[in-house]
C-alpha positions in Angstrom: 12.1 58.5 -7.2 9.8 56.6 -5.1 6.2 59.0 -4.0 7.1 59.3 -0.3 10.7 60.5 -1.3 11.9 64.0 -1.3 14.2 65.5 -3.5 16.8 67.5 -2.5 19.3 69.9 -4.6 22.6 70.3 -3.2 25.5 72.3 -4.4 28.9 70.3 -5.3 30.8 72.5 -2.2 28.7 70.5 0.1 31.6 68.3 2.4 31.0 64.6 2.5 29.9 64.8 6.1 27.0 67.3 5.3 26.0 65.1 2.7 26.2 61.9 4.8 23.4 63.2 7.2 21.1 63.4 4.6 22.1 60.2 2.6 21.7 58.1 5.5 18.0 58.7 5.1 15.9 56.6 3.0 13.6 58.8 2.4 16.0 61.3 1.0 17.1 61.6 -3.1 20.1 64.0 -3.3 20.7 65.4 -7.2 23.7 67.8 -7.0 24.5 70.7 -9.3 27.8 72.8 -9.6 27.9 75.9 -7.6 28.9 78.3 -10.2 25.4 77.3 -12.3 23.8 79.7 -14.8 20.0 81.1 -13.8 18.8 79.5 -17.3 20.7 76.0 -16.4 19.4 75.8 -12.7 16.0 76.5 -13.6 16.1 74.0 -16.2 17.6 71.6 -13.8 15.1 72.2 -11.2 11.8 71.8 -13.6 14.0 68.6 -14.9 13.7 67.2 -11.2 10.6 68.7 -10.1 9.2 67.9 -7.7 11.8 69.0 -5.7 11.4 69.8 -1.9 14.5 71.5 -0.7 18.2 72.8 -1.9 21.3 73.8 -0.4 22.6 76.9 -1.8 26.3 77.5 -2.5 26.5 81.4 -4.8 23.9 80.3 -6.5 20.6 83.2 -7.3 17.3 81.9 -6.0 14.3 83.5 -6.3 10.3 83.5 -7.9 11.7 81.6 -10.7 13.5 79.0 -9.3 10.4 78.4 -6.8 7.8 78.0 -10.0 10.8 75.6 -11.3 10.8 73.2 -8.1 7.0 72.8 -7.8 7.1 72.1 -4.4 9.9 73.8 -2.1 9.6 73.5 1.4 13.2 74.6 2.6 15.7 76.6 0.7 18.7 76.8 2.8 22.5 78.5 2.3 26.0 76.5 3.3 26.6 80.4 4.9 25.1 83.1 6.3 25.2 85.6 3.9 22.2 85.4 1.4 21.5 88.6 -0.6 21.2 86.5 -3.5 18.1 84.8 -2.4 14.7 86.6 -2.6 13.5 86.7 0.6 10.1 88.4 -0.3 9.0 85.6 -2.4 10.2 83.1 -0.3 8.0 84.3 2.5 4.9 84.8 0.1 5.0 80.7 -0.6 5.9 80.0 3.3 9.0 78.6 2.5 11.8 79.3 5.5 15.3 80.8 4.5 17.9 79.0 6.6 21.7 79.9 7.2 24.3 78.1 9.4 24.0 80.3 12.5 27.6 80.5 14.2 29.2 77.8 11.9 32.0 79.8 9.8 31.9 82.7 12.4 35.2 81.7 13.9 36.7 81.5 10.5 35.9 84.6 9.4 36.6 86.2 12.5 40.5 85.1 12.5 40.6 86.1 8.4 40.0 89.5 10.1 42.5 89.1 12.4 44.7 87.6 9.8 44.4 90.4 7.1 45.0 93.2 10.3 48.5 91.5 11.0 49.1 90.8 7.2 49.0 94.9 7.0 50.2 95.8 10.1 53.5 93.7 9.7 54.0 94.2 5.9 53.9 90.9 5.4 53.3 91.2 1.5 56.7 93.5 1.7 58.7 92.1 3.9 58.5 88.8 1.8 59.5 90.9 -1.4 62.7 92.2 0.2 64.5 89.0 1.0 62.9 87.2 -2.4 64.6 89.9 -4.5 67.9 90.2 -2.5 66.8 93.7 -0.5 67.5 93.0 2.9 69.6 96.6 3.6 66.3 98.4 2.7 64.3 96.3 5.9 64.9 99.5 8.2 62.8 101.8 5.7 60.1 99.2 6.1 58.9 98.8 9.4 55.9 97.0 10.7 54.1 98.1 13.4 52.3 96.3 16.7 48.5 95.8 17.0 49.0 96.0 20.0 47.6 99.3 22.2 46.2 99.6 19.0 42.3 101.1 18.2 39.9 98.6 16.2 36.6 99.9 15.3 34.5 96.8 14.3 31.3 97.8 12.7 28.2 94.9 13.4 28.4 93.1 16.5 27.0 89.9 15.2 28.1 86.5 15.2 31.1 87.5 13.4 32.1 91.0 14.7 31.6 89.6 18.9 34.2 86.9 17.9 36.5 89.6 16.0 36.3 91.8 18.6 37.5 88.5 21.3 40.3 87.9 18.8 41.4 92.0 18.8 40.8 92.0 23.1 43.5 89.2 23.0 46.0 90.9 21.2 45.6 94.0 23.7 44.0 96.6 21.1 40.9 98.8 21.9 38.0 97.9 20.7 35.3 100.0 19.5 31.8 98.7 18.4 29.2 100.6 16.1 25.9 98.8 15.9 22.6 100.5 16.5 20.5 97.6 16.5 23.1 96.0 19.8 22.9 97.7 23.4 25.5 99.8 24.8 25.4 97.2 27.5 26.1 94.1 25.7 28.9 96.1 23.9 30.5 96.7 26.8 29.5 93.0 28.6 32.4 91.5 25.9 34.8 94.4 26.9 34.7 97.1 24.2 33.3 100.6 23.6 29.9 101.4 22.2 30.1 104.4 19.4 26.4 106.0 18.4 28.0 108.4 15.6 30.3 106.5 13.2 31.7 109.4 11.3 33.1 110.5 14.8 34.3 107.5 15.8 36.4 106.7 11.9 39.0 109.1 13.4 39.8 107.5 16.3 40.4 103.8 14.7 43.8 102.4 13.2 41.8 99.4 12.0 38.1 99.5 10.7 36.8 95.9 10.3 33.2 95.4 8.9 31.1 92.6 9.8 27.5 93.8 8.7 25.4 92.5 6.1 24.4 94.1 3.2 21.5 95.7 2.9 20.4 99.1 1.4 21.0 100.5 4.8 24.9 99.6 4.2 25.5 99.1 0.5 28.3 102.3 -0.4 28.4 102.7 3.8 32.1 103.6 3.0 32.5 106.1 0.8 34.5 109.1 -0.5 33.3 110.8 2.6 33.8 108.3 4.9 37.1 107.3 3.9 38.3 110.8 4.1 37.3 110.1 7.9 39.7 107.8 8.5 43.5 108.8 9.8 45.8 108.3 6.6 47.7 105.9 9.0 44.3 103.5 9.5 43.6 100.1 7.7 40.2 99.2 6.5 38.9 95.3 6.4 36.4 94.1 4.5 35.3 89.9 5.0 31.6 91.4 5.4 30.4 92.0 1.4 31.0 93.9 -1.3 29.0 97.0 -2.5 29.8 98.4 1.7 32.7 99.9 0.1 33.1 101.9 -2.6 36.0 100.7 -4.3 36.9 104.1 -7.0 36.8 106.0 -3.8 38.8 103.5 -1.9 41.7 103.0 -4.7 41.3 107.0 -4.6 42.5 107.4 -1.3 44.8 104.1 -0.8 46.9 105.6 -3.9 47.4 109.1 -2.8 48.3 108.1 0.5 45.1 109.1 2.4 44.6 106.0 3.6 47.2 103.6 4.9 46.2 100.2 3.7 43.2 97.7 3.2 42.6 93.8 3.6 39.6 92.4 1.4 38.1 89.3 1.0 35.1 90.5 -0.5 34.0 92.6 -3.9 31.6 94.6 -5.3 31.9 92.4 -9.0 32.6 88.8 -8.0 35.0 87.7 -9.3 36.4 90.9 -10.1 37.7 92.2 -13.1 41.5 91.1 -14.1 43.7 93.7 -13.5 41.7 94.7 -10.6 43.4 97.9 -9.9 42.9 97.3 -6.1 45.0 94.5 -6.0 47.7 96.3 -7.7 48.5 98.2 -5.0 51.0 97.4 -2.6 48.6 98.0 0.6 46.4 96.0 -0.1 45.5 92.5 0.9 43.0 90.8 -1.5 41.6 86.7 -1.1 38.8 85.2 -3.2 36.1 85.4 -0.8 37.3 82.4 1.2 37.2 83.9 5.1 34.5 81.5 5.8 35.1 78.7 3.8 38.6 76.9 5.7 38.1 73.2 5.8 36.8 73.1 9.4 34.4 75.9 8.3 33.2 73.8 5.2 32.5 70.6 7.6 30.5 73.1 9.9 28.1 74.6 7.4 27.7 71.4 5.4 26.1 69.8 8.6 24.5 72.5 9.8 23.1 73.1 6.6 21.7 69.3 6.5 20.3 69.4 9.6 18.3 72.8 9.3 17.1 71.0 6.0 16.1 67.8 8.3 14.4 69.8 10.3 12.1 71.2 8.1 11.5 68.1 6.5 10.6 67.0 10.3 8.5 69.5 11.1 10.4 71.9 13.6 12.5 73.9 12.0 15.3 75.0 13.9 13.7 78.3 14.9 17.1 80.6 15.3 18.7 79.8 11.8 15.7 80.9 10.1 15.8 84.4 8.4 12.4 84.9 7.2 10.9 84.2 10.7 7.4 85.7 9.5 7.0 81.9 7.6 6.8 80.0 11.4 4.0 79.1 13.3 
């Protein structure tokens, strides 16, 4: 590497047009390294490179470690939004900005949502089993039912949970919102109903859809107690994170009836465990942790995520992507 080059780590998900924004610098190096990397590996790799000045994070940990390993980090940045994985703290302590991709996979997880609510709501999972195995007389005791007039409560009115709620308006359901860091008035700006006291509001919902991050504020949000909240004929979503739910409790009270069904994209252990009891179940709905990541959302984060590294690199980062805003001038 030549001295006025910096070196940047990115992850193998990155899509070729993310990548092309930063190889058509020249005073770019790119190494890449497989998402799935140990700790031990990626710090190895990172002392290997060292210096190194920025890296695009797939589900990779990153933390005090990884910082002594790169010598010289100016950006560490995630192709997402989520990033419980990454030590902020220390981060912040070495004036190194945290980046995500703003509103770039938003629409994709939003319509995952939408997708798991209909995949419940109309049996799909069943209604594919009767005419594969020849049932077709037993569709009658099988029903679906309508989202529409319908009552979503969507919990976090973020980026993700505004363009949920859009989707949910469109299909003619009611939609409730319960954020307490969001104004009653901008809840009911996009058309839907601000709740102040969730545990009253769980028994009014036939879909509960999460779309919070997870913090200790939220992590086991939905437990025994809170599930027992919900009608027995309501569906919970979860295409937020793992740990919001607790999943014994949830199992608990999808397999004695108490609850009606559940759509999950995301896990507590990822992956989980095989069998995953869960997924046993013929309520529930269960993907790899792929709302976010469709092809169009892939495209989206990859050049997102290259430009918030660019703009680091420039000198004005780009001020609204940047989680740990305590780093910026």
């Amino acid at each position: 590497m030549t001295a006025n080059k910096k070196k940047i780590f990115i992850t193998q998900t990155m899509s070729p047009s993310g990548r092309a924004l930063l190889t058509e610098r020249d005073d770019i190096e790119l190494v890449e390294f497989p998402n799935m990397i140990s700790a031990s590996d990626f710090e190895s790799l990172l002392k290997e490179h060292a210096p190194v000045h920025g890296v695009a994070l797939g589900a990779t940990r990153f933390g005090e470690a990884e910082l002594e390993a790169a010598g010289d980090m100016k950006v560490v940045t995630r192709i997402g939004v989520g990033y419980d994985a990454v030590d902020v703290a220390a981060l912040s302590r070495r004036k190194v900005p945290l980046m995500v991709v703003g509103i770039a996979n938003s629409p994709s997880v939003a319509e995952h949502a939408l997708f798991m609510m209909l995949m419940l709501a109309k049996r799909a999972n069943e209604m594919h089993a009767l005419v594969r195995e020849g049932k077709w007389a037993a569709r009658l005791g099988k029903l679906p039912y309508d989202l529409f007039g319908k009552t979503l409560l969507i919990v976090g009115f973020g980026r993700i949970g505004t363009r949920t709620a859009r989707r949910c308006l469109a299909m003619e359901m009611n939609v409730l919102v319960y954020d307490p860091y969001k104004s009653t008035e901008e809840i009911k700006a996009a058309g839907c109903e601000a709740v102040s006291d969730l545990d009253a509001a769980l028994p009014r919902a036939d879909f509960v859809s999460l779309h919070c991050p997870k913090t200790p504020e939220t992590v086991g949000m939905f437990n025994a107690a809170r599930l027992r909240r919900m009608k027995p004929s309501s569906y919970l979503i979860n295409t937020a994170r793992g740990g919001i739910i607790d999943e014994a409790a949830l199992y608990d009270a999808l397999s004695s009836g108490k609850l009606a069904g559940a759509g999950l994209d995301v896990f507590q252990q990822e992956p989980p465990a095989v069998p995953y009891p869960l997924s046993e179940l013929p309520n529930v709905v269960v993907a790899p942790h792929v709302a976010g990541v469709t092809w169009e959302a892939v495209d989206r984060m990859s050049e997102q995520t290259a430009r918030n590294i660019l703009s680091v690199l420039d000198g004005g980062p780009i001020r609204q992507n940047v989680i740990n805003q305590d780093v910026l001038g």
